[in-house]
C-alpha positions in Angstrom: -2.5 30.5 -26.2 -4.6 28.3 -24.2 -4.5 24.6 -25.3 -7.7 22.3 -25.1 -7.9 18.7 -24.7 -10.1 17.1 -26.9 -13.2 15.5 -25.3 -11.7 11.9 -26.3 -8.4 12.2 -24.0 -10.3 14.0 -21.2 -13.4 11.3 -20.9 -11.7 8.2 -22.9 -13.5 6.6 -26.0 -15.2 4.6 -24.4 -17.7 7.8 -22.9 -17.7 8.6 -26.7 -19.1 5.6 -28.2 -21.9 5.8 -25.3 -22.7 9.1 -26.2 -22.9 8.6 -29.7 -25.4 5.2 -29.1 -27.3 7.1 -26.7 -28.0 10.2 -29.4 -28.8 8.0 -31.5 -31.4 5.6 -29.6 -33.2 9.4 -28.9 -33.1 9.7 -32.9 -34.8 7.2 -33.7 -37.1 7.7 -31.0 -38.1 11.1 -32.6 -38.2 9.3 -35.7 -34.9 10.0 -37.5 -35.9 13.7 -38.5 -33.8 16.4 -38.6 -34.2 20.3 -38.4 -34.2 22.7 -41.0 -31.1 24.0 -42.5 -31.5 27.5 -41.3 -32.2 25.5 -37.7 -28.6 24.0 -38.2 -26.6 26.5 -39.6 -27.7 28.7 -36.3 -27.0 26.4 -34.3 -23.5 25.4 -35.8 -22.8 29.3 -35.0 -23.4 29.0 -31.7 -21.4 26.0 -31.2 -18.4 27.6 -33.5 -18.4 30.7 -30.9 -18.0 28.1 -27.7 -15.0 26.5 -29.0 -13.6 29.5 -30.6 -13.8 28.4 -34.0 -11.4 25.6 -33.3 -12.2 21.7 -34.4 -14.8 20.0 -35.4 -16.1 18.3 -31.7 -18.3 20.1 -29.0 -16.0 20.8 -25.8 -18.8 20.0 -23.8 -20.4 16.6 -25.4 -17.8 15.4 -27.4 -19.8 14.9 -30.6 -19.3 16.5 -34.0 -20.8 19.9 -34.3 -22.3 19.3 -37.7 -24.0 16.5 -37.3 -25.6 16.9 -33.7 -27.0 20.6 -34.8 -29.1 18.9 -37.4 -30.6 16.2 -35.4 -34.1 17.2 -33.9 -33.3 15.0 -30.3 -30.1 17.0 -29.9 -29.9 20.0 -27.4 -27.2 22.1 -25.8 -27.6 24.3 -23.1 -25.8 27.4 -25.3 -28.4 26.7 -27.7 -31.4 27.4 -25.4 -29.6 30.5 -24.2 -28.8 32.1 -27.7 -31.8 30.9 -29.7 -35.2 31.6 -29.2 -37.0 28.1 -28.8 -39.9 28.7 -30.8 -38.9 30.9 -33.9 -35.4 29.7 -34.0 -33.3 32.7 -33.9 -31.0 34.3 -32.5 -31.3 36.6 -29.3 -28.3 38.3 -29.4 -25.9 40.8 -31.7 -22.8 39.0 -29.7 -23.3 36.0 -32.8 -24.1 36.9 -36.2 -23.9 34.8 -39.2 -20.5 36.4 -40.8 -18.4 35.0 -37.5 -16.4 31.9 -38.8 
């Protein structure tokens, strides 16, 4: 079983809290609005299948999956390969909504 480090121990908290200040200074630039739900809970699929289903943090940005998938200034580079960026869905049969 391979172990993973969480984002915190790898790039220290202080790379955290900058990340979190920055998404949140693009928020507000867009406004504070968020996506839609079915917008989210796609995206939350596509984050669930790069960590494995395993915690609640993106490997890759550190932040918590939930929350980043429903702000409109978030983006991911998995997300712009498995979702199509003007209807939203999915591209591929390799993710489908029953995965947990």
């Amino acid at each position: 079983m391979i172990r993973i480090k969480p984002y915190f121990i790898v790039h220290g908290w202080t790379h955290l809290v900058y990340s979190l200040m920055r998404s949140m200074y693009f928020w507000a630039k867009k406004g504070f609005t968020i996506v839609p739900y079915y917008v989210s809970q796609r995206r939350q699929l596509i984050c669930k299948r790069c960590t494995g289903g395993v915690g609640h943090r993106c490997p890759i940005c550190g932040c918590f999956i939930a929350a980043i998938s429903k702000l409109t200034s978030s983006h991911c580079e998995n997300w712009n390969k498995y979702l199509d960026s003007s209807t939203q869905t999915i591209l591929t049969n390799d993710i489908s909504p029953t995965e947990h």
